[in-house]
C-alpha positions in Angstrom: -93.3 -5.2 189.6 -90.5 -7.0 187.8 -88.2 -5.3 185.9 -87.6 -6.6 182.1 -84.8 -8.6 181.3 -84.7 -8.8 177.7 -85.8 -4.5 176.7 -85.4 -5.5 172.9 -87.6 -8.1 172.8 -89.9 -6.3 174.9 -89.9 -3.6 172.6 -91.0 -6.0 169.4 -87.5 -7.2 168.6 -88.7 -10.7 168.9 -92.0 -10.6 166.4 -88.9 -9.8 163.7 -86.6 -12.6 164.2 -87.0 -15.2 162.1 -89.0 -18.6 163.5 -85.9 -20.8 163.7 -84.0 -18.1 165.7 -87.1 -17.7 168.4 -87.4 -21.3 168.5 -83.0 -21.2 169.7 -84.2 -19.2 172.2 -86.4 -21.2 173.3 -84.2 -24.4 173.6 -82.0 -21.9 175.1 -84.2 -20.5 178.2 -85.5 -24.3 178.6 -81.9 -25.7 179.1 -81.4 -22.6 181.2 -84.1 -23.8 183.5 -83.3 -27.6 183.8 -79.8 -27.3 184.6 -80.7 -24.5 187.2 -83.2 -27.1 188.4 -80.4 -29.5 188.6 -78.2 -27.8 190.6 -81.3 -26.7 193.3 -80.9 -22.7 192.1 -84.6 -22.5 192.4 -84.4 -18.7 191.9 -83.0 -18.9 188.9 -85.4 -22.0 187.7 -88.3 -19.8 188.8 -86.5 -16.5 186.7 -86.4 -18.9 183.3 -89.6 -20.4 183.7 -91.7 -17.5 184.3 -94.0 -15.8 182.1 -93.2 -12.3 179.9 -92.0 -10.0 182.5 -94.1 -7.1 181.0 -98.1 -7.3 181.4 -99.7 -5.4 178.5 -102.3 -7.6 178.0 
């Protein structure tokens, strides 16, 4: 089981920010990934590029 990261926007924090804010995070976790890519921290590419961490659905 993986433990969650981000408790407020598991919580519905995220469903109340505004588009433009959720798309920042985005463009955030994707340069988080590449330049973990780049420097061969798999781990941490695999931790950014992986789905929710909670499975409600």
């Amino acid at each position: 089981m993986r433990r969650t990261i981000h408790k407020r926007a598991a919580d519905g924090a995220w469903g109340r920010l505004e588009l433009v804010e959720q798309l920042g995070n985005v463009g955030s976790e994707v340069d988080r990934a590449i330049r973990a890519w780049n420097a061969g921290r798999i781990g941490r590419f695999e931790s950014a590029s992986s789905g929710p961490s909670n499975s409600s659905t």
